[in-house]
C-alpha positions as CSV (number, residue, x, y, z in Angstrom):
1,X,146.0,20.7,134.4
2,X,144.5,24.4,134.6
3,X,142.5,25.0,131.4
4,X,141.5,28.7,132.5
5,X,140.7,31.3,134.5
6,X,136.8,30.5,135.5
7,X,136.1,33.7,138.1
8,X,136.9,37.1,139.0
9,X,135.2,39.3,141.1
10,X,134.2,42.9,141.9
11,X,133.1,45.3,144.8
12,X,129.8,47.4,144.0
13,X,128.2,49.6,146.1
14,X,124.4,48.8,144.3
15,X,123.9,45.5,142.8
16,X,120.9,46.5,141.2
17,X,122.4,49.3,139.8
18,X,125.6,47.5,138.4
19,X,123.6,44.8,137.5
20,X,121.5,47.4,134.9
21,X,125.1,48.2,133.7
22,X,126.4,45.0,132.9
23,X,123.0,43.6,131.0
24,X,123.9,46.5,128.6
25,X,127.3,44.8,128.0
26,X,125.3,41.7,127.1
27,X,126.4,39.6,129.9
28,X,123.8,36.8,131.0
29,X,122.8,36.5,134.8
30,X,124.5,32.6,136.1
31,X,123.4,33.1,139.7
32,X,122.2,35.4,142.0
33,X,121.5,36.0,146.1
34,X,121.2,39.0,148.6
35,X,124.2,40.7,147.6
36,X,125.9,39.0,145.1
37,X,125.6,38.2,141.2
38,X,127.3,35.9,139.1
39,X,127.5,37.4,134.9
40,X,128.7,34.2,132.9
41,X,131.6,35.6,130.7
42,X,131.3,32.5,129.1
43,X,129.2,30.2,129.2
44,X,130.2,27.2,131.4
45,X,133.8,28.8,131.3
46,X,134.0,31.7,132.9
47,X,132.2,34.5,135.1
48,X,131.9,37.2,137.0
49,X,131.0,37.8,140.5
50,X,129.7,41.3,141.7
51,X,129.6,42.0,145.4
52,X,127.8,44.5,146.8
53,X,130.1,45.4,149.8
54,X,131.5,48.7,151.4
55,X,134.9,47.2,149.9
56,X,134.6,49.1,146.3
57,X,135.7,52.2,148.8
58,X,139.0,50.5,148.9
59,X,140.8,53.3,146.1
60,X,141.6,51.6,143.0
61,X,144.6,50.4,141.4
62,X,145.2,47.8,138.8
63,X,146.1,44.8,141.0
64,X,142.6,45.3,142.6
65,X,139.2,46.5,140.9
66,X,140.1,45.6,137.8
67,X,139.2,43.2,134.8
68,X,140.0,42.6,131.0
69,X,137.6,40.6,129.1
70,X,138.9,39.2,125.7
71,X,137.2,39.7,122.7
72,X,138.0,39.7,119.3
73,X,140.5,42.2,117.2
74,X,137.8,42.6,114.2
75,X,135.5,43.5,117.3
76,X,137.3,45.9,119.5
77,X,137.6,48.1,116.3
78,X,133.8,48.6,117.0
79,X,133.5,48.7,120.3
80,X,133.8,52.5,121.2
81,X,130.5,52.9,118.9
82,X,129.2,49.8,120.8
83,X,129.8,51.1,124.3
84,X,128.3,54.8,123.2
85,X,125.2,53.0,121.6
86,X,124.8,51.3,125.3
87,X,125.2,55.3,127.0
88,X,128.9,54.1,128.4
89,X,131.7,56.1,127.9
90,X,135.4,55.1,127.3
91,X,138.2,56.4,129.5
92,X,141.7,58.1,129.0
93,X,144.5,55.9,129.6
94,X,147.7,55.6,129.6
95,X,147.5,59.3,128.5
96,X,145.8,58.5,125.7
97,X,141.9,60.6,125.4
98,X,139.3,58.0,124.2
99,X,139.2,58.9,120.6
100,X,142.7,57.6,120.4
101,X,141.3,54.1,121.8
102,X,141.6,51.4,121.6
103,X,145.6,51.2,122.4
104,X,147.8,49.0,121.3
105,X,149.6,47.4,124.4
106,X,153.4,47.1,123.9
107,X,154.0,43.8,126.7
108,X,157.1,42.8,124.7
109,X,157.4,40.2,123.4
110,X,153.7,40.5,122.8
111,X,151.2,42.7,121.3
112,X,148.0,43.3,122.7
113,X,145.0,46.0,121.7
114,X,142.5,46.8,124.6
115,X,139.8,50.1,125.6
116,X,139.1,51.1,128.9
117,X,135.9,52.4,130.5
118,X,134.5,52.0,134.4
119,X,131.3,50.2,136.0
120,X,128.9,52.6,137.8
121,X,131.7,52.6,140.9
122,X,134.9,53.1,138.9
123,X,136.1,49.5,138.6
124,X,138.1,49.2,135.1
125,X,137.0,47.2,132.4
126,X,139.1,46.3,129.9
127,X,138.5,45.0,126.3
128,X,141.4,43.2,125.2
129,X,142.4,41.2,122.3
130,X,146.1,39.8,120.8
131,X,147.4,40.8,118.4
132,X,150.4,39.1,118.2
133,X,152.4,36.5,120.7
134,X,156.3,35.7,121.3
135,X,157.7,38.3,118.2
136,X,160.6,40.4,119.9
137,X,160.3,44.1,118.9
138,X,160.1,46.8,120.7
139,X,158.0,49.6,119.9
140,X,156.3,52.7,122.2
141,X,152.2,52.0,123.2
142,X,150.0,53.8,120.4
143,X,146.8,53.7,118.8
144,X,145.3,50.4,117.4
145,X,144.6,52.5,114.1
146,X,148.8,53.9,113.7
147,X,149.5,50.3,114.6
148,X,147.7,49.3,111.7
149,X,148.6,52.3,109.7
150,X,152.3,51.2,110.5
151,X,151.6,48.0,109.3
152,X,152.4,46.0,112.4
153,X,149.4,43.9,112.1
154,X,150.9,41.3,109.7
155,X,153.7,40.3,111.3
156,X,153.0,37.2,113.2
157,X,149.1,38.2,113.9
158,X,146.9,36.1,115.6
């Protein structure tokens, strides 16, 4: 019965302002009113909702004022360059500084690689794509590139 997740939504404290930000990530504008934009994610899939509310003061944590996005492996690998070409900047995590993005998410028994980086009032953003699904091993959270060097890409990619 459920196919997918079709909506998420944000607080923003200027929706003219975030909407600027998320144009550079290429998203298209579905709908808009007063204080509120839809991005389609994709199209006729999924989207986005910005709401420009006095919410987004509520302090952040990952269960609120958050989303991942998925795109592709072969793409993330560009994305830091991608994200500096647009005048956005990628964020530590984890403990990990940016130039050791993106990470390589150790959610046992899958494998996911992902970069961080906030909308113009701190809301995550996360890039995410599989890398592998329902292989047991354990390993600690590292760089997408020692992941590769360690040659845990070919087992059981997606």
């Amino acid at each position: 019965m459920i196919k997918g997740l079709y909506e998420a939504h944000l607080p923003v404290s200027n929706l003219e302002k975030s909407i600027e930000f998320y144009k550079k990530l290429d998203l298209e504008i579905a709908y808009r009113q007063e204080n509120l934009v839809f991005f389609w994610i994709d199209k006729g899939k999924s989207w986005l909702g910005l709401w420009e509310t006095d919410k987004v003061n509520t302090a952040y944590h990952p269960s609120l004022r958050h989303i991942a996005l998925q795109v592709d492996r072969e793409d993330l690998k560009g994305t830091k360059g991608w994200l500096e070409q647009r005048g956005i900047a990628v964020s530590s995590s984890f403990g990990f500084p940016p130039e050791k993005q993106p990470l390589v998410l150790p959610n046992n028994p899958q494998a996911h690689a992902a970069i961080y980086f906030k909308d113009p009032d701190g809301n995550s953003i996360e890039l995410i794509a599989p890398l592998r699904l329902d292989v047991d091993e354990e390993f600690k959270m590292m760089a997408l590139e020692e992941w590769e060097q360690n040659g845990k890409s070919g087992k059981q990619g997606i």
